[in-house]
C-alpha positions in Angstrom: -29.4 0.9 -2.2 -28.9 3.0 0.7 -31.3 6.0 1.4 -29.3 8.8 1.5 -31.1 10.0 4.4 -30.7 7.0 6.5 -26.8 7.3 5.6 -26.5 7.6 9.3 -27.9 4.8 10.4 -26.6 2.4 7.9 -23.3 3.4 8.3 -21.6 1.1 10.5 -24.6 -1.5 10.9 -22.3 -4.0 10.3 -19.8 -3.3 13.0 -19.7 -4.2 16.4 -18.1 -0.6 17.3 -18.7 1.4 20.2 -21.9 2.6 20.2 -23.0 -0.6 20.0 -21.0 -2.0 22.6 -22.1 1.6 24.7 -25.9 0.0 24.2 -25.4 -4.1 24.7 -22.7 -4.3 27.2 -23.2 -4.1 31.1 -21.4 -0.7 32.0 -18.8 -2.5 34.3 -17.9 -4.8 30.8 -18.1 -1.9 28.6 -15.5 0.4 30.8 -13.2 -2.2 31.1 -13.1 -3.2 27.3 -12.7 0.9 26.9 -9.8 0.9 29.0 -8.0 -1.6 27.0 -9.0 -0.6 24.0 -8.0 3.6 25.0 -4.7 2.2 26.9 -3.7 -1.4 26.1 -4.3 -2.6 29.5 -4.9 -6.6 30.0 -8.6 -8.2 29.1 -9.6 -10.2 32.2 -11.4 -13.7 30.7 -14.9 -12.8 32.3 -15.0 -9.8 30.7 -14.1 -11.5 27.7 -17.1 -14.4 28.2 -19.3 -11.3 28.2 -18.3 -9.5 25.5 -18.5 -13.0 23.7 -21.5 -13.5 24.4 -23.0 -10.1 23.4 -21.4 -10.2 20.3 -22.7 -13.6 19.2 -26.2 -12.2 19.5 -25.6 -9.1 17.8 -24.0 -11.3 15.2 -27.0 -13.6 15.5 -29.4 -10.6 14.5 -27.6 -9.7 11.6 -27.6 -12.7 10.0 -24.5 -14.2 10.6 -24.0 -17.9 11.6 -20.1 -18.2 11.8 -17.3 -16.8 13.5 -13.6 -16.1 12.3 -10.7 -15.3 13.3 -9.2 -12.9 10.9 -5.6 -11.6 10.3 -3.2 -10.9 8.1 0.3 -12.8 7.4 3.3 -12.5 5.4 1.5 -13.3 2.3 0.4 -10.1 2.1 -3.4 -10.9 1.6 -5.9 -12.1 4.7 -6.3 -15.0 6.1 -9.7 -16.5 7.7 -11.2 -19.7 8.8 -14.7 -20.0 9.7 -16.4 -22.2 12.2 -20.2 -22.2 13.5 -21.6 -20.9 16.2 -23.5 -24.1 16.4 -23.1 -26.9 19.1 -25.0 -30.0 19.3 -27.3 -30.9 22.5 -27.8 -35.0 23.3 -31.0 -34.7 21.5 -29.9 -33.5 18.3 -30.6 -30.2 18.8 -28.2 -27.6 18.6 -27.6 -24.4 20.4 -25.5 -21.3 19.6 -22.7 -20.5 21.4 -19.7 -18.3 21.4 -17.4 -17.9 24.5 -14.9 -16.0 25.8 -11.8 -18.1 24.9 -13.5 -18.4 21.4 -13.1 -14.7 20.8 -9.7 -14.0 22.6 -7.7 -17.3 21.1 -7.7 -19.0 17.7 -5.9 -22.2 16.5 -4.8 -21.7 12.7 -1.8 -24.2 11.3 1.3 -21.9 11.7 3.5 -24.4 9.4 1.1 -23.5 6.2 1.6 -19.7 6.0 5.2 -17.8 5.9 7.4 -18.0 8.1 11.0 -17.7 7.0 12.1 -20.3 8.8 10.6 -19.2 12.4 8.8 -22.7 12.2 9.2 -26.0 10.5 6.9 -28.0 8.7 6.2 -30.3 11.3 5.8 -27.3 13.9 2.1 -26.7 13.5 0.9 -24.7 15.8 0.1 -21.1 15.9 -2.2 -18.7 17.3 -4.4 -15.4 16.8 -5.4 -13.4 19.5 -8.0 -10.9 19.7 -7.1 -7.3 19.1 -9.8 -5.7 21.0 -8.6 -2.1 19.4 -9.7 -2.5 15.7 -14.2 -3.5 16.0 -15.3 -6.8 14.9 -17.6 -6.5 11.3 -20.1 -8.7 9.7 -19.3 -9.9 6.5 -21.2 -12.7 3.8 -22.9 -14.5 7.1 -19.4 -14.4 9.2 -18.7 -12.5 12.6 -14.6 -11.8 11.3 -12.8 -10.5 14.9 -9.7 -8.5 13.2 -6.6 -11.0 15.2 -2.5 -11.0 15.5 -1.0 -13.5 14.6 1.8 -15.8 16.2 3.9 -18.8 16.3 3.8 -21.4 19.4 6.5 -19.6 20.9 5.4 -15.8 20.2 6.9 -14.8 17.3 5.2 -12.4 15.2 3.8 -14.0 11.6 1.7 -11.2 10.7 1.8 -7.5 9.9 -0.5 -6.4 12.9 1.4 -7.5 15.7 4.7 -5.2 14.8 2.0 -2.5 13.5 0.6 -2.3 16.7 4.3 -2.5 18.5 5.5 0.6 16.6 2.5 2.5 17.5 3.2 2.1 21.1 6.7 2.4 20.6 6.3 6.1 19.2 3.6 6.5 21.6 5.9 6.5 25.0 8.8 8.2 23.5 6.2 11.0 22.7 4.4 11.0 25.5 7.7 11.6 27.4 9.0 14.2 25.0 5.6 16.2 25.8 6.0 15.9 29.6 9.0 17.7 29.4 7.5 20.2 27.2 4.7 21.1 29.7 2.2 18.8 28.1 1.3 16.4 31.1 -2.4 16.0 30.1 -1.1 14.0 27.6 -1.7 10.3 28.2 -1.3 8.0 24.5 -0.4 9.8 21.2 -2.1 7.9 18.2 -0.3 7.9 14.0 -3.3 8.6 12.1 -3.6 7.1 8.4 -5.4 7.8 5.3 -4.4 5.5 2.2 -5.6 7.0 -0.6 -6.3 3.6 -3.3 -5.5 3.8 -6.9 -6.9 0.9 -9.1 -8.0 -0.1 -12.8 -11.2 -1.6 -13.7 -11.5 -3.6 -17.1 -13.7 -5.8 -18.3 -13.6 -9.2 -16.8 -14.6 -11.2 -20.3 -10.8 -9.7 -21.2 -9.7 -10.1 -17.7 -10.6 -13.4 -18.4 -9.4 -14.3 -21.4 -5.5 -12.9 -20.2 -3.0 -15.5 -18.3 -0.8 -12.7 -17.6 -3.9 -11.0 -15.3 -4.9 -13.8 -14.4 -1.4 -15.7 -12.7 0.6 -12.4 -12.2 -1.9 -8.9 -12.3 -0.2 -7.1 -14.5 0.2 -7.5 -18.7 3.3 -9.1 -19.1 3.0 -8.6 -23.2 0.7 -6.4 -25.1 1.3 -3.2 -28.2 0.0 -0.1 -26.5 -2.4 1.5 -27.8 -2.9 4.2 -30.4 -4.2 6.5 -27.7 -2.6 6.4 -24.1 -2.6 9.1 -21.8 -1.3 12.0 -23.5 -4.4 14.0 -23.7 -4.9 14.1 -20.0 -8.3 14.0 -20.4 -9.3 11.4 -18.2 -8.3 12.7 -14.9 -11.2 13.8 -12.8 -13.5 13.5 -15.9 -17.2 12.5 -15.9 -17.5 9.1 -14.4 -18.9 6.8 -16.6 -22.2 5.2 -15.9 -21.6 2.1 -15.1 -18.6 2.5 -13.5 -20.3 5.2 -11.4 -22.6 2.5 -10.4 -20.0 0.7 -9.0 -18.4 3.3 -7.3 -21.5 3.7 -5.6 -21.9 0.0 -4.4 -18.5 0.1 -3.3 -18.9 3.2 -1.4 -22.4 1.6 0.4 -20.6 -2.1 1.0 -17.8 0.2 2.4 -19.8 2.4 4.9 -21.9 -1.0 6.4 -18.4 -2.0 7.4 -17.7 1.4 8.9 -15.0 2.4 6.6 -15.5 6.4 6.0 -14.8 6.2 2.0 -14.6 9.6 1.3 -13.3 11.0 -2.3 -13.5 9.0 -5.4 -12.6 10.0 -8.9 -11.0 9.1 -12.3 -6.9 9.1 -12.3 -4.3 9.9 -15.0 -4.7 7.0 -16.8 -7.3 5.6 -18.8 -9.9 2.8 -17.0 -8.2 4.2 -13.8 -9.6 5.1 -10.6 -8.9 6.6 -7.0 -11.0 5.8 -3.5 -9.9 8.0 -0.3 -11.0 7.7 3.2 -11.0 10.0 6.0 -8.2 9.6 8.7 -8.3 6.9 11.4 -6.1 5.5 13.8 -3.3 3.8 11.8 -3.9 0.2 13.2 -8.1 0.7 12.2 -7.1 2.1 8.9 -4.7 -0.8 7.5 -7.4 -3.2 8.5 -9.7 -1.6 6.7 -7.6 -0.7 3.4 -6.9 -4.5 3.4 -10.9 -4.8 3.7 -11.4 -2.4 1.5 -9.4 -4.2 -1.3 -11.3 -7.3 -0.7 -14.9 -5.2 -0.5 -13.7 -3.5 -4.7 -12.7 -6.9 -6.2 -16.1 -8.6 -4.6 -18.7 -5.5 -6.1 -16.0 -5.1 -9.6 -17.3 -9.2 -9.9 -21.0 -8.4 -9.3 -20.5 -5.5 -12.2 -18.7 -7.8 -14.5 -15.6 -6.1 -14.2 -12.5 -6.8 -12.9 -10.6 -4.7 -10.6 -6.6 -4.6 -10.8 -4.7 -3.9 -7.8 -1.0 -4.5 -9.2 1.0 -1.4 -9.3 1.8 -1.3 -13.3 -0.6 -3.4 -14.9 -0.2 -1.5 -18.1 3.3 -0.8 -20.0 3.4 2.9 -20.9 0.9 4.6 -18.4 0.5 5.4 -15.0 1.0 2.4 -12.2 -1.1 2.3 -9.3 0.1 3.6 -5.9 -1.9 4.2 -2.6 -0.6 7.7 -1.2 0.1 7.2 2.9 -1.6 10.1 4.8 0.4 10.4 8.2 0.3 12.0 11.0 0.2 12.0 14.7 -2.2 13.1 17.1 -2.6 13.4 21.1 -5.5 12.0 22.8 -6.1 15.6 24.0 -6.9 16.6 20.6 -4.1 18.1 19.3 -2.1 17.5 16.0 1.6 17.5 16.4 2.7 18.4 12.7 -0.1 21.2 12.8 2.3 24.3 12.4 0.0 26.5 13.9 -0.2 30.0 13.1 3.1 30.9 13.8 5.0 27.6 13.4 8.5 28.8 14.3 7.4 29.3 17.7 5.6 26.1 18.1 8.1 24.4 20.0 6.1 21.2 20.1 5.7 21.0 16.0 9.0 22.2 15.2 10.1 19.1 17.8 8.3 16.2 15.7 8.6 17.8 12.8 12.5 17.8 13.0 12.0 14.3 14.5 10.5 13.0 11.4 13.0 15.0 8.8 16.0 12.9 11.1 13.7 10.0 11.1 13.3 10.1 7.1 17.1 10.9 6.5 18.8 8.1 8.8 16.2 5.2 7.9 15.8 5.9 4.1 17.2 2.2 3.0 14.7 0.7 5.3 12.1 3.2 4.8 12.3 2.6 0.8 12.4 -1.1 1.5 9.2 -1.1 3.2 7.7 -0.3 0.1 9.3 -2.5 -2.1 7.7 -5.1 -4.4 8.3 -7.1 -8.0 5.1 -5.0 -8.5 5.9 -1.7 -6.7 10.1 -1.8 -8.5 8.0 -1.4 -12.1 5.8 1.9 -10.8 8.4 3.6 -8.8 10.5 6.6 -11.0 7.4 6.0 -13.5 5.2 8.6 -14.8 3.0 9.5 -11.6 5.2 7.8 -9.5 8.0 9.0 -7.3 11.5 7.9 -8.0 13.4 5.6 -5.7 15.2 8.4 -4.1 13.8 9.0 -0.6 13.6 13.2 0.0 11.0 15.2 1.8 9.2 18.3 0.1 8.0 20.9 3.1 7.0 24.1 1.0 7.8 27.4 0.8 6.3 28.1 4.4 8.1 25.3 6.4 11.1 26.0 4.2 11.3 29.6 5.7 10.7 28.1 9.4 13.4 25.7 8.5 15.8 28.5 8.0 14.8 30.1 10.7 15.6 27.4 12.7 19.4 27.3 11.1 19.8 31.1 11.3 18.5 31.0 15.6 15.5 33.2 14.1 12.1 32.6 14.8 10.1 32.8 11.8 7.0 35.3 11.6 4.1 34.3 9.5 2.4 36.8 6.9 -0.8 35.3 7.8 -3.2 33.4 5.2 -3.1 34.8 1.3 -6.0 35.9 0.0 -6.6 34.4 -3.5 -8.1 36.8 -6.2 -9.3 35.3 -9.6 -9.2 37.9 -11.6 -12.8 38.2 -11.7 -15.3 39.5 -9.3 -17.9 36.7 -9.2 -15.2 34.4 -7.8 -15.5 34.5 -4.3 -12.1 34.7 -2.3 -10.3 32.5 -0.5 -6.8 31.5 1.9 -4.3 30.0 -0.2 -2.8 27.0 1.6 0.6 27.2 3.3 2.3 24.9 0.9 1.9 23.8 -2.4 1.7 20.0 -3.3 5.0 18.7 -5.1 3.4 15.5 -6.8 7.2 13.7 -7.6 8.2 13.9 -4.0 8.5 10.3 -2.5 7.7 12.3 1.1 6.0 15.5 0.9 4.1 17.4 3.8 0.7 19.0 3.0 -0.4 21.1 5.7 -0.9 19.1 8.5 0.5 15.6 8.0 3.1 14.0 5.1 2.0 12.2 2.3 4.3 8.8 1.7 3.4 8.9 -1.8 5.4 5.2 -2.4 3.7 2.7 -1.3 2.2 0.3 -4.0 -1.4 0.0 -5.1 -1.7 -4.0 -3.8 0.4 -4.1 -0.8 -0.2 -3.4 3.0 0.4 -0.4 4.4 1.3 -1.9 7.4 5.3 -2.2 6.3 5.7 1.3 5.7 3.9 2.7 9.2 5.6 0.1 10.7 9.7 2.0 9.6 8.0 5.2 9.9 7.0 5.0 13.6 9.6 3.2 14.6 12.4 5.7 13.1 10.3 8.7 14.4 10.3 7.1 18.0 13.7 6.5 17.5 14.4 10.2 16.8 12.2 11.6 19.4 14.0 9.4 22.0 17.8 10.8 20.6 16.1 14.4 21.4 14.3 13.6 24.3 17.9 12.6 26.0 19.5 15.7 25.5 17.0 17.7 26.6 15.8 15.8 29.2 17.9 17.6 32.4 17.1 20.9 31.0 13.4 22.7 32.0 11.6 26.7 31.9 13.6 28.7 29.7 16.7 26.8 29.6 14.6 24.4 27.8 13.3 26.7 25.3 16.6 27.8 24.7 18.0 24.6 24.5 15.5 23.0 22.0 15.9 25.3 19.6 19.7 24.5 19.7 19.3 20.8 19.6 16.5 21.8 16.7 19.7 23.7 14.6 22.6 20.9 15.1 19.6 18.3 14.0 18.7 20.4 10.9 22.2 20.8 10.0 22.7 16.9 10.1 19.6 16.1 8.2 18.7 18.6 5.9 20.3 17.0 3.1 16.8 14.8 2.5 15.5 18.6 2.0 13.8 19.1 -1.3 11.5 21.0 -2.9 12.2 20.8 -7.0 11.1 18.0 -9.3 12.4 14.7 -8.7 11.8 13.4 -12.3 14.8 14.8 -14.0 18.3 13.7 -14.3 19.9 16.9 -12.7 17.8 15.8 -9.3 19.5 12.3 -9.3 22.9 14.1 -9.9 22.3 16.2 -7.0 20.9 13.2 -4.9 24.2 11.3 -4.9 26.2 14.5 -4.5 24.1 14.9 -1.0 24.5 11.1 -0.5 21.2 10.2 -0.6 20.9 6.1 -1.8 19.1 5.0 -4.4 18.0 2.0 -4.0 16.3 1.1 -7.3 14.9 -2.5 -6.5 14.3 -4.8 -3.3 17.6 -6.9 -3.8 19.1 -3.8 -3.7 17.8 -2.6 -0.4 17.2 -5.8 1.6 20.9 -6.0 2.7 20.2 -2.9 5.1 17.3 -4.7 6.5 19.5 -6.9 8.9 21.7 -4.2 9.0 23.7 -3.7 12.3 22.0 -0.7 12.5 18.6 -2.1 11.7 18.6 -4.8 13.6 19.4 -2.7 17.2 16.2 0.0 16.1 14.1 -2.6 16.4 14.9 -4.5 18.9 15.8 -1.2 21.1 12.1 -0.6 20.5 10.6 -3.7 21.1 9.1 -3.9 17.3 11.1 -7.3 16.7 12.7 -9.7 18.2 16.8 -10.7 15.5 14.5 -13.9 14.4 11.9 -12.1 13.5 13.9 -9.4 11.2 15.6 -12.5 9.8 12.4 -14.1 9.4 11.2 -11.2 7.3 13.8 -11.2 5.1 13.9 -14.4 3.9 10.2 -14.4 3.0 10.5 -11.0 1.1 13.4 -12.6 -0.8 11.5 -15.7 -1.6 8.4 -13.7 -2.5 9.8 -11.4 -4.7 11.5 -14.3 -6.5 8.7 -16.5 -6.8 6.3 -13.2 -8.3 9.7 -12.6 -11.2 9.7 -16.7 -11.9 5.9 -17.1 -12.1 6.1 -14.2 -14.6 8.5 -15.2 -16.5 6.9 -18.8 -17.1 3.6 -17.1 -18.1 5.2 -14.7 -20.8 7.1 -17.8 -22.2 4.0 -19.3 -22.1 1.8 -16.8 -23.7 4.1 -16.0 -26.3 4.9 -19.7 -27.3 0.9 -20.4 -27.3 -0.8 -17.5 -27.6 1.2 -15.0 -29.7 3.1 -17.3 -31.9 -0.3 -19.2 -33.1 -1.4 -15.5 -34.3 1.7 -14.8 -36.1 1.6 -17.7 -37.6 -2.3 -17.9 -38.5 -1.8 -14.2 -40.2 1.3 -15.1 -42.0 -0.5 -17.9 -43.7 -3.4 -16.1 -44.6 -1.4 -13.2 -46.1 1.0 -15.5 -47.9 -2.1 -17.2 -49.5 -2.9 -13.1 -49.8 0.3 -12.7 -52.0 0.4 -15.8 -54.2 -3.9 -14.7 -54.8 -3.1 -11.6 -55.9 0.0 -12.1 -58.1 -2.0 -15.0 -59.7 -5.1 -12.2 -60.6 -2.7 -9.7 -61.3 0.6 -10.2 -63.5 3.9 -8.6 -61.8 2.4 -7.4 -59.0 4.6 -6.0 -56.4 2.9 -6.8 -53.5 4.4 -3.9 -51.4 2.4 -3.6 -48.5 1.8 -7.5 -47.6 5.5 -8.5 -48.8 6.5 -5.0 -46.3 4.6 -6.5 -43.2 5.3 -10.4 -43.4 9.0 -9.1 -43.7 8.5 -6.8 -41.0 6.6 -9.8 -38.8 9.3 -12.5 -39.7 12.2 -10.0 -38.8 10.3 -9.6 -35.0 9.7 -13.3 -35.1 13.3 -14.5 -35.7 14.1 -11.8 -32.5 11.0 -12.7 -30.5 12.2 -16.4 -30.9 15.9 -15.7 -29.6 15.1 -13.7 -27.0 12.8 -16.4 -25.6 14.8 -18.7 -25.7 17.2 -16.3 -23.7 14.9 -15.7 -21.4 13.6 -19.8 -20.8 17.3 -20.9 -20.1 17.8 -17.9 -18.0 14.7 -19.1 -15.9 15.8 -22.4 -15.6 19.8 -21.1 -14.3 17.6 -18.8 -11.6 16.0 -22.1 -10.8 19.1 -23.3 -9.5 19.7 -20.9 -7.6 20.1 -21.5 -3.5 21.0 -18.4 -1.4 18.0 -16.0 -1.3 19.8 -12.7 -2.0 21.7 -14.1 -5.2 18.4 -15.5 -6.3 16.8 -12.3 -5.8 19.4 -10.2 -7.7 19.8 -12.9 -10.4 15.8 -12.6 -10.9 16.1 -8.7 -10.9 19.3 -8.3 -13.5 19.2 -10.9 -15.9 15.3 -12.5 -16.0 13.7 -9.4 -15.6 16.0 -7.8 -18.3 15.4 -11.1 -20.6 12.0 -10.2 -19.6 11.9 -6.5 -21.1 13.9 -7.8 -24.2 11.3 -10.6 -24.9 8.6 -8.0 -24.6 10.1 -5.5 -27.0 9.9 -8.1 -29.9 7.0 -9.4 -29.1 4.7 -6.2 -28.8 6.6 -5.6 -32.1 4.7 -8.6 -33.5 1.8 -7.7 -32.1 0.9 -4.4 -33.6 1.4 -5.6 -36.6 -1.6 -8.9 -36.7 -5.4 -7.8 -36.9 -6.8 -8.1 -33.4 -8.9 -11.6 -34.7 -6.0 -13.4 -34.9 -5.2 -12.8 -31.4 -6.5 -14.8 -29.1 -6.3 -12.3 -26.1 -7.8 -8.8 -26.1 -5.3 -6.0 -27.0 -4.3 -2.7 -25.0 -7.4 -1.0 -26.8 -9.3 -3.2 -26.0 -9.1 -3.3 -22.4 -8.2 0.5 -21.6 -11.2 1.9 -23.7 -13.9 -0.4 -23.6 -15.4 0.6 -20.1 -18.8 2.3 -20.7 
């Protein structure tokens, strides 16, 4: 347990960050791994042999013994393969070493991981290369060194490398835009990230004892329970013990490894949680939310729990999502979607924040396509969730600015609100400039936007990777019409290019609830897409239009768009099949030997009782077995349904029809299978199952 008085000092002692570089490295080294790290410039190898060699013996001190090389491919997880620091001497000895070439260049098998075609079986190689910008960490005895990844002949296989493209990308085209606005100081702008994490603890003797958690992370049958949600009474209620003992490993595991956990409480639904860091620099925060999900299931183990990352493990309640805190900040300090005190003369804001509304608007397809998943389609439109319809909320504040904007006058503030309670004890305080809408998809709260889709299990590398791009994109369109102009011609001229951009965009505008019907209505009226699955947006991913943003921008190359598609295809089609065996599975097996256990004992039940008792009626039991044997005969049809259905999606070649097939007729045979079945199920005892119910599971957590 850490004291909390040496919080300070522990936090980060397992990270080879900069103030430990500041103290170990020569000051020569140490400026010149600065200067590539502050901006990207080329790491010579003998500053690389010393850095390597520093690093082993920090390593050395805190108990580890191997290195690795760890990144992240297109399976969505990490990846990591560990050798020694160990070589042998003639007289079977062995020193340590760790050199330069080590750190900067690994070797993994390129053919064995995703690719979408980019390599073939037989094409092995691959390689992961040192990203110098995110700190090295120890973890269970292993030095991991946070890599790209890439094929033999360069292409991209990982997440990081186009992560890291698109930051740069957006980072010239607004370093350029504020040169021309009189900003010259400026030398690198940085997106900033917080992912807020959303997760379900249960049990793991139930976790266990379900194939559906087990093969696929979510429940694919199961009655809900008597009591859900409904009473709202879980949502930032008292922790309970032992899962506030977790929460409080979690949150010392997470601050060895430098990862600034910051907020944690109970969500909407029942058994479900939330962790929030503070900010960081976008490409240090996604390695660390992928640590971090790594670091929850490893301490939910050691509690005897298990920790659910799927987005909608549960029918009926709340999914899991992990809300994408943006924003983007100079390396002078200063926030560019901080409106300031009177934002409708910050020309800078109004400039980026226009750029994002254009951004948002022209890329939506791709935009909601970076968040889409087998697991993510389920959440999305549900409950907490936002619906597939991409808009932007921006308040009643930025609303006003907005309009100013349209009407060619400058918005005034009133200043900050006071807020009075009522009753004089309360102390006072500034109301915020906007409220938070919580079923907008994109929604801006006070200094950065909230991407509120993402799912609980994925990256958020895909969805920072659209967003910068498309806001580079959009900064670059205003940066050329503005670009002759300077003094007050500028001024005059920006807020003109500001109107005819607001006017084209503000369609995505929207500041009512997205749940309802009328808001869909109005959404296709405006011509906003809703794209309500990933076979229904992955045609605009190698899009004409698509294809030339990132290229122009230098975030892929046409292979490695085509590449991407093709594994997000097979993916998501794999994730529907491998569910759909396991419900046919489960309710074959599992279910059906219940059903039938408890229809034999109450029929032995019936025949008892009208022996002992002369005309008896038997309501009740002759009620449910009728009841169970109707749900049966349907349970039985539609699973047969849905196993011949399967085995048609098997045959299946092209990767979009497979995908769509998967998404309109198994899924569907999926939900149909699961409506009979649940009906069974609420109607046995729990002992004649032989998996733990909805109760069970949701309630059991002390």
């Amino acid at each position: 347990m850490i004291d909390a008085g040496k919080l300070t000092e522990e936090f980060g002692s397992l990270v080879f960050n900069d103030k430990v570089m500041r103290e170990r490295l020569p000051k020569d080294i140490y400026k010149a791994v600065h200067k590539t790290i502050e901006k990207g410039t080329h790491l010579e190898l003998d500053v690389a042999n010393c850095v390597a060699a520093t690093m082993k013996e920090w390593a050395i001190e805190n108990g580890a013994t191997h290195f690795t090389h760890w990144f992240q491919p297109m399976t969505g997880l990490t990846a990591e393969k560990h050798d020694s620091f160990i070589s042998p001497l003639d007289d079977g000895r062995i020193i340590m070493e760790f050199s330069g070439k080590e750190l900067v260049k690994g070797e993994p098998d390129a053919s064995s991981f995703p690719s979408g075609g980019l390599r073939a079986t037989f094409e092995a190689r691959g390689y992961t290369a040192w990203d110098p910008s995110s700190p090295a960490f120890i973890k269970d005895g292993s030095l991991y060194i946070p890599t790209a990844f890439c094929s033999y002949g360069g292409e991209a296989l990982d997440k990081k490398t186009p992560l890291l493209r698109s930051m740069e990308a957006l980072s010239n085209e607004a370093v350029k835009m504020l040169h021309l606005l009189g900003y010259e100081d400026v030398n690198r702008v940085n997106t900033t990230i917080g992912s807020e994490q959303e997760y379900f603890l249960i049990d793991k003797d139930f976790y266990k004892q379900r194939k559906d958690l087990l093969f696929t992370g979510r429940t694919l049958i199961g009655a809900p329970a008597t009591k859900g949600q409904e009473m709202e009474d879980h949502y930032f209620g008292v922790i309970k013990p032992k899962v506030s003992a977790y929460m409080h490993d979690l949150d010392e595991e997470l601050w060895k490894l430098g990862i600034p956990a910051k907020t944690k409480h109970n969500e909407v639904a029942p058994s479900q949680h939330e962790l929030a860091p503070v900010f960081e620099t976008a490409n240090i925060a996604v390695d660390h939310n992928q640590l971090t999900m790594e670091v929850m299931k490893k301490v939910a183990d050691k509690h005897n729990y298990a920790c659910l990352l799927h987005e909608k493990p549960f029918e009926g309640i709340n999914g899991s999502g992990k809300h994408n805190n943006w924003s983007i900040c100079t390396d002078t300090g200063m926030n560019l979607l901080d409106p300031g005190k009177n934002p409708g003369e910050n020309i800078p804001f109004l400039v980026f924040l226009m750029s994002v509304i254009a951004a948002v608007d022209e890329y939506a397809p791709i935009l909601r396509l970076s968040v889409a998943s087998a697991g993510n389609d389920h959440r999305l439109g549900g409950n907490e969730a936002p619906p597939a319809i991409i808009s932007i909320f921006v308040g009643d504040e930025l609303a006003e600015v907005l309009k100013g904007v349209e009407e060619g006058a400058a918005y005034k503030s009133q200043g900050k609100v006071q807020m009075a309670m009522g009753a004089t004890v309360l102390p006072h305080f500034t109301k915020d400039n906007t409220d938070r809408n919580r079923t907008s998809p994109f929604a801006f709260t006070g200094n950065k936007f909230e991407f509120r889709m993402p799912g609980s299990s994925v990256s958020v590398a895909n969805a920072n990777i659209v967003l910068n791009t498309a806001v580079a994109e959009e900064v670059a369109k205003l940066y050329e019409k503005l670009s002759s102009y300077s003094g007050d011609e500028l001024k005059e001229k920006v807020m003109e290019i500001l109107k005819e951009t607001l006017a084209e965009h503000k369609r995505v505008l929207f500041n009512g609830n997205g749940y309802t019907d009328e808001w869909v209505e109005e959404a296709a009226k405006r011509g906003l897409p809703n794209l309500k699955s990933l076979p229904d947006a992955m045609p605009y991913w190698i899009s004409d239009e698509s294809i030339e943003l990132f290229t122009r921008h230098g975030i892929f190359t046409k292979e490695e768009i085509h590449s991407r598609y093709e594994i997000l295809l097979e993916n998501y089609s794999k994730s529907i099949h491998i569910e759909a065996l396991t419900m046919q599975e489960m309710v074959r097996k599992d279910l059906t030997e219940g059903i039938i256990a408890y229809e034999k004992d109450l029929s032995k039940e019936i025949l008892q009782k009208r022996e002992a008792i002369e005309g008896a009626a038997c309501t009740l039991e002759t009620g449910i077995l009728k009841s169970l044997d109707d749900a049966s005969a349907k349970m039985c049809s539609a699973l047969k349904t849905l196993a011949d259905d399967t085995k048609e999606a098997e045959k299946k070649v092209e990767a979009l029809e497979t995908a769509s097939y998967y998404q309109s007729t198994v899924l569907k045979d999926m939900e149909e299978l699961r409506k009979y079945a649940d009906e069974a199920e609420a109607l046995i005892p729990d002992k004649y199952l032989s998996y733990p119910t909805y109760g069970q599971m949701l309630f059991s957590l002390r």
